[in-house]
N, C-alpha and C positions, 0 to 999 in steps of 0.2 A: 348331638346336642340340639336344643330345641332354642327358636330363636329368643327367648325370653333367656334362656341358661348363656347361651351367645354372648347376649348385651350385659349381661351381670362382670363377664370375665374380660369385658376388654378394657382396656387400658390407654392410656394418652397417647403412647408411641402409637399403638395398631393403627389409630388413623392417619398418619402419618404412612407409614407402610401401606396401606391401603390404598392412598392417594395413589402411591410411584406405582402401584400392581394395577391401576386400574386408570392409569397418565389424567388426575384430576387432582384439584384442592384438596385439602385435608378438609376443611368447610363441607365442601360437595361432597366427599366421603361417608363425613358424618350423617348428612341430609339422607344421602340413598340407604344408610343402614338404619335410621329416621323412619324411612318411607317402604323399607324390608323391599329394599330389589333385590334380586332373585343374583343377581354376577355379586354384586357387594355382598351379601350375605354368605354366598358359598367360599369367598374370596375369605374377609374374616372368620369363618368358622377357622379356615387353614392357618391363618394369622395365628387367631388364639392356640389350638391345637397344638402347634408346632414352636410356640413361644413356650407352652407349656411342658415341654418334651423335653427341650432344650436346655431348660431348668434343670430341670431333673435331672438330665441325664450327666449336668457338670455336676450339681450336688454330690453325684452319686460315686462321682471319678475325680473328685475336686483332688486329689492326693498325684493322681497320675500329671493331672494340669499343671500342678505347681512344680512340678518335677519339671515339666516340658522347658521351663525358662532356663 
């Protein structure tokens, strides 16, 4: 993903997650993916990525989930 594709897909929480992955503010989060540092940047790429996966992949087994309860 290219970091223009990056910033289009993330979301409120990611910065959040981002802060605790990288022990700073959600503010400061934002700022260094703001300012394209190079740890933040690689760090939300995975964010996104794997938020996105994650979807998916309950969408995809939502039948087997609801069984689980």
């Amino acid at each position: 993903m290219l970091t223009e594709q990056i910033k289009k897909n993330i979301q409120k929480g990611d910065y959040i997650t981002l802060s605790k992955m990288l022990a700073i503010t959600p503010e400061n989060a934002r700022m260094k993916i703001r300012r394209e540092n190079e740890e933040a940047l690689i760090a939300i790429k995975l964010i996104v990525k794997y938020r996105e996966k994650l979807i998916n992949k309950f969408k995809a087994n939502k039948e087997k989930c609801i069984r689980i309860k």
